[in-house]
C-alpha positions in Angstrom: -27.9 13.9 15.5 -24.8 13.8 17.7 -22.7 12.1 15.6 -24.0 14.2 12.5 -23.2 17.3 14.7 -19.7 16.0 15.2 -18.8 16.1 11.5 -19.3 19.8 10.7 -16.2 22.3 11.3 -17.6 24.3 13.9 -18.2 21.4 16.1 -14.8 19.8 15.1 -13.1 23.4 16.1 -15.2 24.1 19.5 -14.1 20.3 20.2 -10.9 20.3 19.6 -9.8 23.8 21.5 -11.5 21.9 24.7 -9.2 18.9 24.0 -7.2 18.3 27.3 -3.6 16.7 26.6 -0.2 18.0 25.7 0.6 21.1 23.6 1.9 19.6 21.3 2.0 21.5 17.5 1.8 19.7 14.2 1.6 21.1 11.2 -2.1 20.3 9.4 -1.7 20.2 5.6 -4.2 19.9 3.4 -4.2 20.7 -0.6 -4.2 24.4 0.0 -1.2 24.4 1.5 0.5 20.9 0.1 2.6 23.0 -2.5 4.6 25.2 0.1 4.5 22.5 2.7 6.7 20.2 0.2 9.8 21.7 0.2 9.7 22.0 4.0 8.9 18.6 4.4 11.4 17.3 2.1 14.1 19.4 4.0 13.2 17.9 7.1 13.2 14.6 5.7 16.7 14.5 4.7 18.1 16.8 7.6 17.2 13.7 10.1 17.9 10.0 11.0 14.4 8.2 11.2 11.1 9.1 9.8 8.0 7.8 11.7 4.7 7.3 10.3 1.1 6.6 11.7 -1.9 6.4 9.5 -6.1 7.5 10.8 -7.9 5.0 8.7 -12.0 4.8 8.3 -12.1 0.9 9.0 -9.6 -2.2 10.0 -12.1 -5.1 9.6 -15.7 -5.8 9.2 -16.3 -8.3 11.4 -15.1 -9.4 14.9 -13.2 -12.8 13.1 -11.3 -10.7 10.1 -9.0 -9.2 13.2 -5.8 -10.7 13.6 -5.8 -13.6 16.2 -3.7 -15.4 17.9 -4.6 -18.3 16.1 -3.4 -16.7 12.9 -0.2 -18.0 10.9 1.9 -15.0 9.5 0.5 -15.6 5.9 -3.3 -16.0 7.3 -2.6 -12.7 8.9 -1.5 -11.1 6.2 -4.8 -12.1 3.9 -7.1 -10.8 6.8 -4.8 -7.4 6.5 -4.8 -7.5 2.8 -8.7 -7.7 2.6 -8.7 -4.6 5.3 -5.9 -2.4 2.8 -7.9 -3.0 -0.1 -11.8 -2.2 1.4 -11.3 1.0 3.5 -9.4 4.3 3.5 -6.4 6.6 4.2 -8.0 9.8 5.9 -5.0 10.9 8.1 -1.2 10.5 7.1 0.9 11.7 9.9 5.0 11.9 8.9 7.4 12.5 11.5 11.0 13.3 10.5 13.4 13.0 13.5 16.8 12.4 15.2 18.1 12.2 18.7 20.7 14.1 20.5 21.7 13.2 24.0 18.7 13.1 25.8 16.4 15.2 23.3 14.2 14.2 20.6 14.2 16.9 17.6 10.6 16.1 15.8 9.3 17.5 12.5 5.6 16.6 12.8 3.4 17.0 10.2 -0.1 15.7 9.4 -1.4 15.7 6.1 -5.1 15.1 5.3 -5.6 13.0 2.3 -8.9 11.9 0.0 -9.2 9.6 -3.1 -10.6 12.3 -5.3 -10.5 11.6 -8.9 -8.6 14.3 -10.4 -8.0 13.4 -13.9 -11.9 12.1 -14.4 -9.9 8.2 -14.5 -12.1 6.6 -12.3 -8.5 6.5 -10.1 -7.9 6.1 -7.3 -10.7 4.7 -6.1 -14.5 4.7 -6.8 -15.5 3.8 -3.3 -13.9 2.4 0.2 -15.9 1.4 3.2 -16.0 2.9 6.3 -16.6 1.2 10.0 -18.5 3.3 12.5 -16.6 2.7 15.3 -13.5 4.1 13.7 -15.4 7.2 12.1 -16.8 8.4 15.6 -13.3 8.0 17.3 -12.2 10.5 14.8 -15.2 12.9 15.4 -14.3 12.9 18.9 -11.1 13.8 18.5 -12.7 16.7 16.4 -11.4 15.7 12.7 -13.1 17.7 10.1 -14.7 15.4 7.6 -16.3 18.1 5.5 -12.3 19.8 5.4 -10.7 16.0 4.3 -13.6 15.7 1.4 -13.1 18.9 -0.3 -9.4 20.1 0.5 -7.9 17.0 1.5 -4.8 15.7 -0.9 -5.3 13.2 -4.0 -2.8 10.8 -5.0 -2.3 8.0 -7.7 -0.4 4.7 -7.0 2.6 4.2 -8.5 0.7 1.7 -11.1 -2.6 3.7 -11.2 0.1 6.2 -12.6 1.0 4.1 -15.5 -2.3 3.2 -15.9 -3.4 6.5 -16.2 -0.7 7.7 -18.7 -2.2 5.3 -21.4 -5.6 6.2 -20.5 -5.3 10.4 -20.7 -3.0 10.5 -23.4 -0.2 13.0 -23.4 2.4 14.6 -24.7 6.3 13.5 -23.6 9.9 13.8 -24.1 11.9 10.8 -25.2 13.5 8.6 -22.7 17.6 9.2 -22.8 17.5 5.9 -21.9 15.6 4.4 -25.3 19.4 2.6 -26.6 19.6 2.3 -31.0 19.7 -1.4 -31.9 22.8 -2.8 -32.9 21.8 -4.7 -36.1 18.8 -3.1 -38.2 17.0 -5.5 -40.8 16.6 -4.4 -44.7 13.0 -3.1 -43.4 14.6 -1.4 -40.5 16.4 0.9 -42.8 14.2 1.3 -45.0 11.4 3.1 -42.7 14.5 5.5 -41.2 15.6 6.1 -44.8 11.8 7.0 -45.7 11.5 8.9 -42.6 14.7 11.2 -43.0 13.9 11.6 -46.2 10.4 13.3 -45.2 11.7 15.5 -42.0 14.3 17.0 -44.8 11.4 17.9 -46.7 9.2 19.2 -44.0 12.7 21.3 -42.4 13.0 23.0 -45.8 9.4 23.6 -46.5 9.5 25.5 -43.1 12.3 27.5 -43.8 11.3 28.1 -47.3 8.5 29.9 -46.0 10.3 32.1 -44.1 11.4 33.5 -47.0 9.3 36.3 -49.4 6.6 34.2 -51.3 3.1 33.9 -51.8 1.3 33.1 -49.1 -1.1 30.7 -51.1 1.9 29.2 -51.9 3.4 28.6 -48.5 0.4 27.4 -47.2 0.6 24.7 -50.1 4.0 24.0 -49.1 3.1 23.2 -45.4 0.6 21.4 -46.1 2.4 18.6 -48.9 4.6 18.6 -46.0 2.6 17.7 -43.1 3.8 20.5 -41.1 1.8 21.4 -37.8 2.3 24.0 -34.6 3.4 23.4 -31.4 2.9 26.4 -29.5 4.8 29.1 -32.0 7.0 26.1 -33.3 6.7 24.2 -36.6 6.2 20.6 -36.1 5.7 17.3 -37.5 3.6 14.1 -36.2 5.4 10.9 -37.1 3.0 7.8 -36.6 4.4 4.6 -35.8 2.3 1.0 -36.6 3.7 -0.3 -33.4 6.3 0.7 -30.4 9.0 -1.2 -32.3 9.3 2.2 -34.8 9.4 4.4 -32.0 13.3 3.8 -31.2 14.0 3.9 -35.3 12.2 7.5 -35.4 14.0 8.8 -32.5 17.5 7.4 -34.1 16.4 9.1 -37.6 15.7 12.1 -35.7 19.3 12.5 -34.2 20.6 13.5 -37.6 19.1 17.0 -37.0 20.2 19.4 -34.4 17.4 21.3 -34.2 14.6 18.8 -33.8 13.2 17.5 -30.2 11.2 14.6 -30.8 8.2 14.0 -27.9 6.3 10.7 -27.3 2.4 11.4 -28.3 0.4 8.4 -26.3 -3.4 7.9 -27.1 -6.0 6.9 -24.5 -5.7 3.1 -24.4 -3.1 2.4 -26.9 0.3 4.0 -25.4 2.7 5.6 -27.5 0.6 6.4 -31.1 3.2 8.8 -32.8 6.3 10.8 -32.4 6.0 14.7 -32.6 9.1 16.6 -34.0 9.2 19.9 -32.8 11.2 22.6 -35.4 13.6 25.1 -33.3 15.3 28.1 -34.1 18.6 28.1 -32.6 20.1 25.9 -29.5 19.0 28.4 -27.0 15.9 27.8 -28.3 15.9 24.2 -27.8 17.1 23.9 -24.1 14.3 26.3 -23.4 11.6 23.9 -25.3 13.2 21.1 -23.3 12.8 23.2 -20.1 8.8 23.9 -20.8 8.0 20.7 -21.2 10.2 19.4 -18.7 8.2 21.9 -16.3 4.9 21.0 -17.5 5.7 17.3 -17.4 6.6 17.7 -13.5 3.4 20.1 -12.8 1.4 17.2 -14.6 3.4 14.9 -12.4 2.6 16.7 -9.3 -1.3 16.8 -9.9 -1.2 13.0 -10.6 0.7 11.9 -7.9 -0.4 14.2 -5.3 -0.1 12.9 -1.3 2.4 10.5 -3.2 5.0 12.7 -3.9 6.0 12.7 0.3 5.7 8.9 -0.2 8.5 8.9 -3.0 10.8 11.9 -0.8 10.8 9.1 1.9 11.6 6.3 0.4 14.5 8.1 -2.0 15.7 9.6 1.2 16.8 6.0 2.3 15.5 6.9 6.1 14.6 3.6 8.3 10.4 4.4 8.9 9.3 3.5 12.6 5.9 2.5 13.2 3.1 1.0 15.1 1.9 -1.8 14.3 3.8 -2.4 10.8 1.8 -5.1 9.2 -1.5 -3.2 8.6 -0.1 0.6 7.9 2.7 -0.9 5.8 0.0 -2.8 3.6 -2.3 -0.1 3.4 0.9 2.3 2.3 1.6 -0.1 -0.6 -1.8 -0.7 -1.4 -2.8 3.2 -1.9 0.6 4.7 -3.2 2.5 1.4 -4.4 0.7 -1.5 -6.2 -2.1 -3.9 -5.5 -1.1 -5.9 -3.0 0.1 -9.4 -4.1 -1.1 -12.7 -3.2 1.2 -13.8 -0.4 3.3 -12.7 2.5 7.0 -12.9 0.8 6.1 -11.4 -2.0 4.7 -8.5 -0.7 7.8 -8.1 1.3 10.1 -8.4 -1.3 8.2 -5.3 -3.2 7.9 -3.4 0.0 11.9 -3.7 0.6 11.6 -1.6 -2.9 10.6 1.1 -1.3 11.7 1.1 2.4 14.5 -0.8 2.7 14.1 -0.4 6.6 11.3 -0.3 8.3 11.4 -0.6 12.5 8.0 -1.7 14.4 8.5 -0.7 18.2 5.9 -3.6 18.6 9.4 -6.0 18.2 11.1 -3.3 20.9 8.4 -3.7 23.2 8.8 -7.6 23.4 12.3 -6.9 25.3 10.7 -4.7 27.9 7.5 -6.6 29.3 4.3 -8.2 28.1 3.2 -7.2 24.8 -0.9 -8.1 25.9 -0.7 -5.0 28.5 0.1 -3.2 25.7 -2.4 -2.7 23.2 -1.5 0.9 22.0 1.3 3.5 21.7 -0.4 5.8 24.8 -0.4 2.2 26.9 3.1 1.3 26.0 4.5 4.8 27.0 2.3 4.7 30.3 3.9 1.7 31.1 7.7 2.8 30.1 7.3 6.0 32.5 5.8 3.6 35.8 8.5 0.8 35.8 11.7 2.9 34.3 13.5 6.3 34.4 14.3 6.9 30.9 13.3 11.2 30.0 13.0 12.4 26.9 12.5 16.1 25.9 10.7 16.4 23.3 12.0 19.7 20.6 9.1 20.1 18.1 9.9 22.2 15.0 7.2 25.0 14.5 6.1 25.0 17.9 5.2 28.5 18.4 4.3 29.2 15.3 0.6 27.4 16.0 -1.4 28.7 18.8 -4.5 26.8 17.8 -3.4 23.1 19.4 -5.2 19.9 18.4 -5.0 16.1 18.6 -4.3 15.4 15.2 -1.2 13.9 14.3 -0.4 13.9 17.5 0.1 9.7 17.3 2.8 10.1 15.5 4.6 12.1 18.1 4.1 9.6 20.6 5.5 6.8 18.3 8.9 8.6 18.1 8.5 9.1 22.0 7.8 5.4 22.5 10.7 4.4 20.0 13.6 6.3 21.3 12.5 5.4 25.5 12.5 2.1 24.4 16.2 2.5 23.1 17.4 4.6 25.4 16.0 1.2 28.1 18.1 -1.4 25.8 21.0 1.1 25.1 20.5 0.8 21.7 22.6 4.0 20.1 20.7 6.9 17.8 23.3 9.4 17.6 26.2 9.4 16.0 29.8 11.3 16.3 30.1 14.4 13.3 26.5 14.6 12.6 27.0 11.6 10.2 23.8 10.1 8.5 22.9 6.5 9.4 24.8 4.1 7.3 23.9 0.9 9.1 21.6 0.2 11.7 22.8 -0.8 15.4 22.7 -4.7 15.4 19.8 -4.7 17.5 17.6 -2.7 15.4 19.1 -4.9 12.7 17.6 -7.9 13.9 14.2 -6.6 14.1 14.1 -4.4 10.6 11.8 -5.6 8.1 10.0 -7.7 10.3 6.2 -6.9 10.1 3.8 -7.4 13.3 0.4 -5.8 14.3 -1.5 -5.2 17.7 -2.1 -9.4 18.2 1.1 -11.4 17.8 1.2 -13.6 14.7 2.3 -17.3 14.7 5.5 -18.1 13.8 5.9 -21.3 11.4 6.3 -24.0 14.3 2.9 -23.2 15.9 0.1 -20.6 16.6 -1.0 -19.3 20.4 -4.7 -19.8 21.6 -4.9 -16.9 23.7 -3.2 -13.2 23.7 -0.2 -13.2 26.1 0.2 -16.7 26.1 3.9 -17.4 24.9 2.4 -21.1 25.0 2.8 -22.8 20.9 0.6 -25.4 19.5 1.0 -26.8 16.2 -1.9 -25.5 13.9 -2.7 -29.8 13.8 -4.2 -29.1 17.0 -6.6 -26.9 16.3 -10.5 -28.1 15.6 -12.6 -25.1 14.6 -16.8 -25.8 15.7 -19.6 -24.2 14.5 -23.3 -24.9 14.6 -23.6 -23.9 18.3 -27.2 -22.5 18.5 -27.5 -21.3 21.7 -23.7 -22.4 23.5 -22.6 -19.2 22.7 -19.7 -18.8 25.1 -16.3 -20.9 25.9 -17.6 -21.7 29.2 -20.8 -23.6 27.5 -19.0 -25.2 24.9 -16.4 -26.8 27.0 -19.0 -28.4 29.2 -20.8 -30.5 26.4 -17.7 -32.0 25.1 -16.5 -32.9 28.4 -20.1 -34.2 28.9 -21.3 -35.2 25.6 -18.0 -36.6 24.3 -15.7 -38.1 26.9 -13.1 -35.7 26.9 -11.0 -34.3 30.2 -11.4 -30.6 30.6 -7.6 -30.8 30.9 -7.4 -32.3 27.9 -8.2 -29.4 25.5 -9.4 -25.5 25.4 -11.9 -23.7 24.0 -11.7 -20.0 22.6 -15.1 -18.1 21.1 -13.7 -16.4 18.0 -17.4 -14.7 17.3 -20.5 -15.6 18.2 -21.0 -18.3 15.5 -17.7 -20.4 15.7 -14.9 -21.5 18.1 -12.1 -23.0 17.9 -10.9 -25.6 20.2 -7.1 -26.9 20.9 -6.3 -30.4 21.8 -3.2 -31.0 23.8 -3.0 -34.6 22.2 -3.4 -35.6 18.7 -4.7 -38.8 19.9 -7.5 -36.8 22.0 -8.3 -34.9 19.0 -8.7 -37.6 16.2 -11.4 -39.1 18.5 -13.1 -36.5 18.9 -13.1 -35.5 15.3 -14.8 -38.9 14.8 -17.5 -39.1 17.3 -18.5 -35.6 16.3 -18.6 -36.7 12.6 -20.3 -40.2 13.4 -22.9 -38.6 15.7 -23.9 -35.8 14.3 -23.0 -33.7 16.7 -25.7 -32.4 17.5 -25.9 -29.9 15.1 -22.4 -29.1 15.6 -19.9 -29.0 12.7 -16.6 -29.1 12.5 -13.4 -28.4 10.3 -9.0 -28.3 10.6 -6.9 -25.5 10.3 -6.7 -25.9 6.3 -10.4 -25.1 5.5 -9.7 -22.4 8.2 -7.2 -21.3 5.3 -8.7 -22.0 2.5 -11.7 -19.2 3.8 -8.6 -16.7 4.2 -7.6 -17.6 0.6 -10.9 -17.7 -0.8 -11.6 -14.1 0.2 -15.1 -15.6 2.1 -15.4 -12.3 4.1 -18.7 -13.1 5.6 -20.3 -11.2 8.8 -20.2 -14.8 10.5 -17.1 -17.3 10.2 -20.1 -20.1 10.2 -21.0 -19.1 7.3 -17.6 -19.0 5.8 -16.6 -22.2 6.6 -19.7 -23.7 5.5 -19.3 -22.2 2.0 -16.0 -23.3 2.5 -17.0 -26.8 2.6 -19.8 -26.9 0.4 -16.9 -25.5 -2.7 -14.8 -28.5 -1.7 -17.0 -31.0 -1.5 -18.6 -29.7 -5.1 -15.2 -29.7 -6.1 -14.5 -33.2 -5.4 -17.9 -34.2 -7.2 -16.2 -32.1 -10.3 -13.3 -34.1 -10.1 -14.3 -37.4 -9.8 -16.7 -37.0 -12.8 -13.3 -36.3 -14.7 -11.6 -39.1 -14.0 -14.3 -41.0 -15.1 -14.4 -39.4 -18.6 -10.7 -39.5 -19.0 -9.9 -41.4 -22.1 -6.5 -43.9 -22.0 -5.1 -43.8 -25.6 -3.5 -47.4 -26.4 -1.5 -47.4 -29.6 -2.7 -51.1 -30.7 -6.3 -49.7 -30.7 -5.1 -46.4 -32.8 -6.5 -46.3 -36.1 -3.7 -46.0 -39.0 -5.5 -44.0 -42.2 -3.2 -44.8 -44.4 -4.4 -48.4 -44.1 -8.2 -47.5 -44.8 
């Protein structure tokens, strides 16, 4: 009942006027007011030096193992975050344009609330998401309005759900300026533009025959033989092509006439099924057909793309985008408004340097000040900033009075500019700059750090992986031993214990982290330490214990085993590989070794 309560607008409202924390205004759009709030947001956008970003999701893992660990290797990492961007949801999208002068922070702040709805009856963008509780009741304490999000929040389509959903709606569309004539045509070639001049010519003067005095029987006749159709009040004819190799040959037969503008016709499924040629009076006439359909191409544009369109202002606008925790809101970003995400860490940077070409993490910033582990969150970072150095910021927030009605969301974002420009005010890292110039080039110590993606845990690096959060100390991933079957030595403590008791081992020699409560993983300081205990556990049984290296723990990451319990992962894991080596050696005994003296000759039969 309470958390049902928390989820109805009233509640959300009474909750969030007795919210007690800073005054701080941001703009709440939602797809009432997304239209007018474009513009704006656009002008803001390119009128300042950074844009910040901070994402409200409804889940980041479903199970305490999916989270990035320490032990994790960057590409390991990324797989976990890849499973997370593809199962739950954008709910919140808070955009911060901003820039600094002196000692003041000028901040744009707006919040936009976003939903999948499917808008075009596509099955696009998505036909369901998952939620976790535990994020869901955050939000309802902080008095979000889920009922608001669900029926007013902003739709979108990815970039490729776009494409996708061109061939599947079928449409009407002006021809590319950018479809080039070929340079050689073959005998068929022109043949079919001969054939098709030949026919507009006849339809042209069929149409302006009939504006002449004659029997109407008769010009009805004469349309007719001649194919001719109406596009709004304008004659037209529809051109259908066998295949999208005669689409650039009708446009080029086209060009011989003036007063003709050709448009793409696709079909649902098939892309482009004809060419439409649309008869106009006069030139003026023409440039104002171009200009209807060029308006109701970007209105059709605009319903399609949705929450995306702010997406696309920010990444033409060139800005470097802070954020928090880059790795997971920059794969859910190009997950929802981009592209699938692809299969492996390098690649999905490459296509994410498409579309910001800078991207700043104050996570990397924060490593110069103190330890990352104290940490965890933007509101802890900025608490510890303000105890241990004197570095004030006044904060100018457009449209301040303008709201009198103050709430938490969004506010995230604000305190991610905050915590970015403290931290380089503390390292003396320049954000202004003489004339009111735009950015060019980044300062050389946000240079080093752009583009490089972290999240809440740090990642390994490619020499070694930690074994506990805020340990700088590296082993190699050969040094890991993951355990599971534990029944009931269910904590580190436990564990560590029977090996030292039931398998000869020093307690200095090795130690033992609980990564949920089916499986741990164990690091050996010494290879030698570890390759015996491998093979007394594997020779004895173990007593019920099983064990596996660091490769089967990436082969569950690459496998997508997203079980509950990494027990259960790993032994599916093994089970696959071991009936995968059965598989394998089956063929190899079927293989058949050809040997030409044995080969048959029919010629001699």
């Amino acid at each position: 009942m309470f958390f049902k309560r928390f989820l109805c607008s009233h509640t959300a409202a009474r909750h969030r006027h007795h919210h007690h924390g800073k005054r701080w205004s941001v703009k709440q759009v939602t797809n009432s007011n997304f239209s007018e709030a474009l513009p704006e947001i656009k002008a803001c956008i390119f009128n300042s030096d950074f844009v910040a970003v901070s994402l409200q999701k409804t889940g980041g893992h479903s199970a305490t193992w999916q989270r990035i660990l320490p032990i994790d290797t960057a590409e390991t990492a990324y797989l976990k975050v890849k499973d997370a961007a593809t199962r739950f949801q954008i709910l919140q999208f808070s955009v911060c344009p901003f820039s600094v002068k002196g000692s003041k922070l000028i901040a744009h702040p707006f919040n936009f609330h976003v939903f999948p709805r499917d808008e075009l009856k596509v099955g696009m963008p998505s036909y369901s998401f998952s939620c976790q509780s535990s994020y869901l009741t955050s939000m309802a304490r902080e008095g979000f309005d889920f009922n608001a999000c669900i029926y007013n929040g902003i739709s979108y389509l990815s970039k490729a759900q776009e494409s996708a959903a061109k061939i599947q709606t079928g449409n009407l569309s002006t021809v590319s300026g950018s479809v080039e004539p070929s340079a050689v045509y073959s005998v068929a070639d022109t043949i079919f533009m001969e054939r098709i001049e030949s026919r507009v010519k006849n339809w042209i003067r069929a149409c302006k025959d009939s504006n002449k005095t004659e029997d109407a029987l008769i010009s009805s006749l004469r349309k007719l033989v001649a194919g001719s159709e109406v596009f709004g009040s304008r004659p037209s004819l529809t051109i259908d092509v066998c295949s999208e190799r005669q689409v650039p040959l009708v446009i080029e037969a086209l060009k011989e006439f003036v007063d003709v503008v050709p448009l793409h016709v696709t079909a649902k499924g098939v892309g482009v099924q004809a060419v439409r040629a649309v008869l106009t009076s006069s030139k003026e006439d023409k440039t104002l057909l171009e200009k209807e359909i060029q308006d109701t191409e970007h209105q059709q544009r605009k319903l399609v793309r949705g929450f995306r369109e702010v997406i696309d202002l920010i990444s033409t606008s060139q800005r470097p985008v802070v954020v928090h925790n880059s790795l997971y809101d920059l794969a859910f970003i190009h997950s929802k408004f981009q592209a699938p995400l692809p299969s492996t860490m390098d690649e999905f940077k490459n296509s994410l340097l498409s579309l910001f070409p800078h991207t700043l993490d104050v996570n990397h910033l924060m490593k110069e000040i103190g330890p990352f582990d104290k940490m965890n969150n933007v509101q802890a970072a900025l608490s510890y900033l303000e105890r241990r150095f004197s570095a004030p910021i006044d904060m100018d927030i457009s449209n301040q009075e303008e709201t009198e009605n103050t709430n938490t969301h969004g506010h995230n974002v604000l305190r991610v500019c905050q915590l970015f420009v403290k931290l380089c005010s503390i390292l003396k890292i320049p954000l202004e700059f003489p004339g009111g110039e735009r950015i060019t080039q980044l300062a050389p110590s946000l240079q080093r750090t752009s583009n490089t993606f972290s999240s809440k845990v740090h990642t390994a690096d490619v020499d070694g992986v930690g074994i506990r959060s805020g340990n700088s100390e590296k082993v190699s991933t050969d040094n890991l031993v993951f355990l599971w079957g534990l029944k009931n030595r269910k904590s580190s403590r436990n564990l560590k214990n029977l090996i030292c008791d039931s398998y000869n081992v020093l307690s200095e020699e090795f130690d033992v982290r609980m990564l949920d409560r089916t499986c741990a993983v164990v690091v050996f300081w010494n290879a030698g330490v570890l390759d015996r205990f491998l093979g007394m556990v594997e020779g004895s049984g173990g007593e019920g214990l099983r064990c596996a290296r660091y490769n089967t723990y990436r082969r569950v990451c690459e496998s997508g085993l997203w079980k509950a319990d990494l027990a259960e992962c790993f032994d599916e894991a093994l089970d696959e590989s071991e009936t995968l080596s059965r598989t394998e050696a089956k063929l190899e005994e079927s293989v058949i070794y050809w040997n030409d003296d044995e080969m048959i000759n029919l010629d001699d039969l």
